[in-house]
RODO-2510 file (C-alpha; in nm, 4 decimals, decimal comma):
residues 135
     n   res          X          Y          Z
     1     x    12,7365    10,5193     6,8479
     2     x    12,6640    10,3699     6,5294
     3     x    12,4672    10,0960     6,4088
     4     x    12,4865     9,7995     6,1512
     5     x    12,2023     9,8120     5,9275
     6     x    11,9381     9,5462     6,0592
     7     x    12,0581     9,5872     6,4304
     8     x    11,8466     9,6016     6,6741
     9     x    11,9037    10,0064     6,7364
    10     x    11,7945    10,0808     6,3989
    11     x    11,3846    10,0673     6,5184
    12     x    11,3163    10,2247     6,0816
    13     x    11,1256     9,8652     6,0321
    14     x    10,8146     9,6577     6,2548
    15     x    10,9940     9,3450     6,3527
    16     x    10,9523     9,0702     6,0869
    17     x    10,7098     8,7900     6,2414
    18     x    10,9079     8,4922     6,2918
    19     x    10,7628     8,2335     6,0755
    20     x    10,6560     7,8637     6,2142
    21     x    10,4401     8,0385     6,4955
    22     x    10,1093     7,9299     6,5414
    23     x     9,8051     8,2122     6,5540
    24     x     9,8470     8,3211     6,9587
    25     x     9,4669     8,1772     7,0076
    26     x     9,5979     7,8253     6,9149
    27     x     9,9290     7,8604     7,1471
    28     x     9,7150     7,7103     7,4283
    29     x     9,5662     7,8985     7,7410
    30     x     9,6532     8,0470     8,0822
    31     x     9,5367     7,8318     8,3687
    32     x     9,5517     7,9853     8,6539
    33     x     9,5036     7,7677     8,9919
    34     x     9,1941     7,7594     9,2266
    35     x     9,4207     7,8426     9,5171
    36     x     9,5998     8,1690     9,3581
    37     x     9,1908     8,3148     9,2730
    38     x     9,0936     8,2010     9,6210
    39     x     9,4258     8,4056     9,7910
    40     x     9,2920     8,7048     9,5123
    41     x     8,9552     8,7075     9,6083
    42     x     9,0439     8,6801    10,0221
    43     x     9,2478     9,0370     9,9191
    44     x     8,9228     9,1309     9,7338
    45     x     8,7407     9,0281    10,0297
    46     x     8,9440     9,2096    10,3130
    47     x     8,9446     9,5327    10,1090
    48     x     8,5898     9,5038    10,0487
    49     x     8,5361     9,4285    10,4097
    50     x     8,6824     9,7327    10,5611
    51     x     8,5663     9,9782    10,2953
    52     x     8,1518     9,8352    10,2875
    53     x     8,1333     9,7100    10,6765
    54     x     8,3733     9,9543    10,8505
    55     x     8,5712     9,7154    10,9488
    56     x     8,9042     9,8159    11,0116
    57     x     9,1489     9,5101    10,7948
    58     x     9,4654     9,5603    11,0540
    59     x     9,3240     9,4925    11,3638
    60     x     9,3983     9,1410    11,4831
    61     x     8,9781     9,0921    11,6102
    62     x     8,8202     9,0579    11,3537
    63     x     8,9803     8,7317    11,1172
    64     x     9,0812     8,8193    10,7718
    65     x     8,8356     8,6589    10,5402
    66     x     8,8820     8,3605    10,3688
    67     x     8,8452     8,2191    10,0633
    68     x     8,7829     7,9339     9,8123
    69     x     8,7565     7,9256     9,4758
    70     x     8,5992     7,6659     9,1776
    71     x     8,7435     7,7580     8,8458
    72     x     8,5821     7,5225     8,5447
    73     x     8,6182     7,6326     8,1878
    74     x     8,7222     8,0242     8,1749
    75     x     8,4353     8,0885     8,5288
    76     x     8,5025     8,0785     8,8661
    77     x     8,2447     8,0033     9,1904
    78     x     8,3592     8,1489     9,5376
    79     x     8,2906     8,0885     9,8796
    80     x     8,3878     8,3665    10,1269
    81     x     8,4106     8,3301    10,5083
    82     x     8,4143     8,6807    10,6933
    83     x     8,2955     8,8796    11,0289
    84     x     8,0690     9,1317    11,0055
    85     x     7,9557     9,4398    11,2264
    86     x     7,6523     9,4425    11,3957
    87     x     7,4553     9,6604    11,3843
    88     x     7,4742     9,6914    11,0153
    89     x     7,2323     9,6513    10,7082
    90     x     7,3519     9,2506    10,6697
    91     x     7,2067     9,1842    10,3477
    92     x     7,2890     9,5146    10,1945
    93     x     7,6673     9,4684    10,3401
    94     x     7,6809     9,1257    10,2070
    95     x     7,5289     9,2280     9,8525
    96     x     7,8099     9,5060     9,8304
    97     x     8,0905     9,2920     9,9485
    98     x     8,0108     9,0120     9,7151
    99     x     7,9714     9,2728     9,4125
   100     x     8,3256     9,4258     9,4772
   101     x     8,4832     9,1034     9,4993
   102     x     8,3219     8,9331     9,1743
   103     x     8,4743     9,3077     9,0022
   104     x     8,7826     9,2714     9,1443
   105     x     8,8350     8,8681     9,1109
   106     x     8,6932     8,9386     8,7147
   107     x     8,9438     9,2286     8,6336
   108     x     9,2606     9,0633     8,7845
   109     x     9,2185     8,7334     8,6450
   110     x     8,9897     8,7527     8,3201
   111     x     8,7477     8,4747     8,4501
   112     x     8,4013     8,5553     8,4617
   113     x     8,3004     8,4674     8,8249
   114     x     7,9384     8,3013     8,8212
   115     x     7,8381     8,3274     9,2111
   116     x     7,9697     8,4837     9,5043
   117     x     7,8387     8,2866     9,8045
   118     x     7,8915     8,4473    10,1545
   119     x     7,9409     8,2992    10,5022
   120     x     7,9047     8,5514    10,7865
   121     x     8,1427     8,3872    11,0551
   122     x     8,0772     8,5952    11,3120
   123     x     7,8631     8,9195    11,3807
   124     x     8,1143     9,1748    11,6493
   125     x     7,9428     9,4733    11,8172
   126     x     8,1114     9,7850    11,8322
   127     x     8,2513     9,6074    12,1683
   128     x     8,3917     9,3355    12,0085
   129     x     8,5909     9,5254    11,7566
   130     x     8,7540     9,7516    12,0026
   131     x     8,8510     9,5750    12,2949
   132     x     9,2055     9,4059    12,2476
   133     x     9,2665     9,0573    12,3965
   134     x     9,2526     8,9774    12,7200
   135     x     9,5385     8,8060    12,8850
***
């Protein structure tokens, strides 16, 4: 197949900048809403979750962590809500969870996330996470 000089298949020359275009750092910014970096960081959360707290994230006991999210100015604050094992080093747990989140939250979004705070809902013994419900 042949081409017409200047057609798109030719690919010889860069593509010639379209004049009229402002600079892309004065084109405006990406917003992206509290809500969606909340639902990101409850992912964040449940991963974290089963991989630092052996917790298991299909089983219906325990919840799936939740999340909210603050985002002001190019940072974000979040709040997480999850269960926990026990017995397990809570503080340690806690410290790792809220680490892998604030990485994870920070590398899908491109906010810098300023604090991690983290609600432990419920502590489950071994007991608790293996019995099913009871009907």
């Amino acid at each position: 197949m042949k081409t017409r000089p200047g057609s798109p298949g030719e690919g010889s020359d860069p593509p010639a900048r379209t004049t009229g275009l402002p600079a892309p750092a004065e084109r405006g910014a990406t917003v992206i809403p509290d809500r969606v970096v909340a639902r990101i960081a409850a992912q964040a959360a449940r991963a974290a979750q089963s991989r630092r707290a052996a917790v298991p994230p299909d089983r219906g006991n325990p919840e799936a962590p939740s999340a909210s999210a603050a985002v002001r100015i190019g940072s974000v604050r979040l709040h997480l809500t999850m269960d926990l094992p026990y017995p397990s080093d809570i503080p340690r747990v806690c410290e790792r969870i809220q680490q892998d989140v604030a990485e994870k939250v920070a590398q899908l979004t491109g906010l810098r996330v300023g604090e991690v705070l983290l609600t432990v809902r419920r502590l489950m013994t071994a007991a608790d996470t293996s019995r099913g419900r009871v009907r």
